[in-house]
N, C-alpha and C positions, 0 to 999 in steps of 0.2 A: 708316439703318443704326445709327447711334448708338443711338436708341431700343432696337429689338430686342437690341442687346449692354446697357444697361440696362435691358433687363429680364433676360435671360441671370444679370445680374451680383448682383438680385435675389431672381431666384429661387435661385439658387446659396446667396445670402444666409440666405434662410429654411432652405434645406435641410439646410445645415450647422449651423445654430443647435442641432439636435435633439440633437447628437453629444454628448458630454463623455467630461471623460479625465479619470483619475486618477491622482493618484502614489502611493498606496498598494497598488500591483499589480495582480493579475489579478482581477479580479470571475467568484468561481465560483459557479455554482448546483450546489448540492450535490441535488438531486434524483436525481443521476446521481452520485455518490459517497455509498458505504458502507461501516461497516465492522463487519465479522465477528467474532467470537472463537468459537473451538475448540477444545476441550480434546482432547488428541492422544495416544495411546502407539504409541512405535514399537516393534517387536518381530521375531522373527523370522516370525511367523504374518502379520502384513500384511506381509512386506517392507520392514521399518523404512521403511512410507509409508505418507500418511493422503491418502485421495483427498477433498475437499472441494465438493459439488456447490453448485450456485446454481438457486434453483427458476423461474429467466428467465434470458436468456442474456444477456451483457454485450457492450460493442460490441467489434467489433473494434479499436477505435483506442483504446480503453481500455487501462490499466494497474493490473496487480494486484502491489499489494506486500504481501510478508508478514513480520510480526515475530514474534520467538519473547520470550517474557519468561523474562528471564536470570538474574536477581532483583531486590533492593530497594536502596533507597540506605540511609545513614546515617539520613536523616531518614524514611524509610518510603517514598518516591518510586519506582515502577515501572520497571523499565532494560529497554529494549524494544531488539531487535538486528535489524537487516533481513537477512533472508536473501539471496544467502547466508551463510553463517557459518561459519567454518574453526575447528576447534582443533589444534595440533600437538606431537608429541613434543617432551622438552627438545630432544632434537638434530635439530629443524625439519623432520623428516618428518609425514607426515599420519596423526594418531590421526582422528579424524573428522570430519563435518561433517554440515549442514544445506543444502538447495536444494530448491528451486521451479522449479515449469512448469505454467505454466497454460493454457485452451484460453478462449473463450465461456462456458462451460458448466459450466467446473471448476476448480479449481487442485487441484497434486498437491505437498505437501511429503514431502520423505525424505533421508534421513539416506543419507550416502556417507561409507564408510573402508574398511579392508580386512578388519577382524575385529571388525563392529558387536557382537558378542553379547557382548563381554569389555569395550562403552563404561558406566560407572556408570550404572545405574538411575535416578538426580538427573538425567540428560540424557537417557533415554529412554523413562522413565514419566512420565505426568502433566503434560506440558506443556502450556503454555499460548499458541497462536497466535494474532495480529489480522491480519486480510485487509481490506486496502486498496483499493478500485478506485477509479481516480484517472481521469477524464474525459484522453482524450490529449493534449488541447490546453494542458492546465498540468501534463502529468508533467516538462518538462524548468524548469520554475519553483520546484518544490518541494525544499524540502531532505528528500530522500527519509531522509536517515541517521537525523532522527529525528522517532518516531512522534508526538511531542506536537507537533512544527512543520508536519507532515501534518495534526493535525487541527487545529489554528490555521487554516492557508490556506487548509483546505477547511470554515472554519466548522462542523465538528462537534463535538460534545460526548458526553459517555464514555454519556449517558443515549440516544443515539443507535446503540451499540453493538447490534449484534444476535447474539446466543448464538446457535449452533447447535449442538444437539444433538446428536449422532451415535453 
């Protein structure tokens, strides 16, 4: 009996050797994360919405985040805003906003307030959106709020971007 539990004890031995762990997070393969950019106007002719397709479907247990670029810093640095994104009258009612919903197949951004067609032009021409799809398994790892700590943990880089045209 002894024998057979060292071998049990062995083989367990070798089995586990294979494993390793890390303290510097989650080990992601980005084959399965991408990111988008899309130049967007919202208006009254689309429905102050920009339907954005994917020419394959993404998984279900995936996660698509989307940032709108808001402007520049001081030093010229990009200021990326996860949607959704609220702005409000001085006295705290809702002038308008930004949201997302996405399907497999799609994501749809659009723009929510009560009287979009009177929002500045600087907020509803000519924007600029990045689409994230983040593998399900490390959406709740990531600090989703910003775009550049997204692409750190998902090892991508800006030349990894992919414009679409629309």
């Amino acid at each position: 009996m002894k024998k057979i539990l060292t071998l049990l004890a062995l083989a367990g031995l070798f089995t586990l050797q294979s494993c390793t762990v890390t303290d510097n997070g989650p080990i992601i393969d980005n084959t399965t994360s991408e990111v988008f950019e899309v130049n967007a106007s919202f208006n009254s002719t689309n429905d102050y919405s920009k339907l954005i397709t994917f020419n394959y479907p993404i998984y279900s247990s995936d996660v698509v985040l989307v940032y709108r670029l808001s402007g520049t810093t001081a030093q010229g640095s990009d200021i990326w805003k996860l949607l959704p994104e609220t702005h409000y009258f001085s006295d705290g009612t809702l002038d308008f906003g930004y949201d997302q919903d996405y399907t497999t197949r799609d994501v749809n951004v659009f723009m929510i307030g009560n009287n979009l067609q009177t929002v500045s032009a600087d907020y509803r021409l000519n924007q600029v959106l990045r689409v994230v799809i983040v593998p399900g398994g490390y959406a709740t790892s990531i600090n989703k709020n910003s775009f550049e700590a997204v692409m750190a943990t998902l090892k991508l880089n800006e030349s990894q971007i992919q414009k679409i045209q629309m």
